[in-house]
N, C-alpha and C positions, 0 to 999 in steps of 0.2 A: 480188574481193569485199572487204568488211569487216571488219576482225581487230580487237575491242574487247577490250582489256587496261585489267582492273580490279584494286585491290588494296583488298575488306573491310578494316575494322580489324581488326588482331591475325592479320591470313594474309597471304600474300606474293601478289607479285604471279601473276595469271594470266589466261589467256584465258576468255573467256566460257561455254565450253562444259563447263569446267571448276570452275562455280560450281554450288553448289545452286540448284535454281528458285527458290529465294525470292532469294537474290544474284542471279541473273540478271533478274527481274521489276525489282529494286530497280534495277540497271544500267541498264535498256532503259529505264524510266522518267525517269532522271537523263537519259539521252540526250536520250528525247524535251520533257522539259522545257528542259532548253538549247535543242532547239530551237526550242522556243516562245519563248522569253525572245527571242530571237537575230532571230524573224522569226512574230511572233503572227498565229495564223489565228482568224477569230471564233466554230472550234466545235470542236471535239476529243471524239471521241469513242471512250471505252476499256471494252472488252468486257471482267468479269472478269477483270481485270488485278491483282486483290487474292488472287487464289484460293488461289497456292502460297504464302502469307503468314501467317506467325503473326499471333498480335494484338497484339503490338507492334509489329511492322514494319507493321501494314494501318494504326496509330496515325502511324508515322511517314509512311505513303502521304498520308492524308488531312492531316495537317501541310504536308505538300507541293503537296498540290494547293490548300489553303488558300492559303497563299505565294502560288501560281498567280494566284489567282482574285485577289490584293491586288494582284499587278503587272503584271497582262495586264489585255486585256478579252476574251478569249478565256472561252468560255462550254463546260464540260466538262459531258459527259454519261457518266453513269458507269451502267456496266451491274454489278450485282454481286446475290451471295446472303446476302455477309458484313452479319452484325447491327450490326457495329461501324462499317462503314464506311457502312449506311444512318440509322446515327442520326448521323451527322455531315453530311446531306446537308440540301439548304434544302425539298426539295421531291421525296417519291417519286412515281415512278406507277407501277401495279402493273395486270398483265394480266388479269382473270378468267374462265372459261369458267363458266359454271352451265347454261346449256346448249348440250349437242352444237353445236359448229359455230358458234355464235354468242360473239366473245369484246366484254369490257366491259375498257372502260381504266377505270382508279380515278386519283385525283391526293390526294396529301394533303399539305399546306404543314406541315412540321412547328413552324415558331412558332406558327403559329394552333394547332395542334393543342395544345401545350404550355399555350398561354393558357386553351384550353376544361379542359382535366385542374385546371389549377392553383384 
């Protein structure tokens, strides 16, 4: 197997298992962005990947997938419930059921959205 040994600012070094989920999220994330950097695939897509994240670090998350989106051409689809990290995004879409058994995708651009409020 794989033994990832991290060392957060201001703690010593250790293995991964021995981080808080939110160190660990941040870790796994740093991985997988090298390797994207390293070998860009055209779509990535991460499931609530923000979730064990305070809101500074979900600030730091989407800082990084910013970065991403500037140096790849890799196209990230973010699945999440965090408020912070959906107002950072270009473009939500949103599942709805109004009725039984019948569900509606919604899409909202949030520039346009912003231009229409302003």
């Amino acid at each position: 197997g794989l033994e990832i040994m991290c060392q957060p600012p201001g703690k010593k070094l250790a293995t991964l298992s021995l981080l808080s989920g939110g160190e660990q999220t941040l870790t796994a994330l740093a991985l997988i962005f090298a390797v994207f950097l390293a070998n860009p695939a055209p779509i990535c897509v991460l499931d609530e990947v923000d979730a064990p994240l305070d809101d500074a670090n979900v600030t730091r998350f989407c800082d990084l997938l910013d970065e991403m989106c500037r140096r790849t051409d890799t196209r990230f689809l973010i699945i999440t419930h965090h408020a912070v990290t959906m107002a950072r995004m270009d473009r939500l879409f949103g599942v709805t059921m109004q009725e039984q058994g019948v569900s509606q995708l919604v899409s909202v651009d949030l520039k346009k959205a912003e231009q229409l409020v302003a």
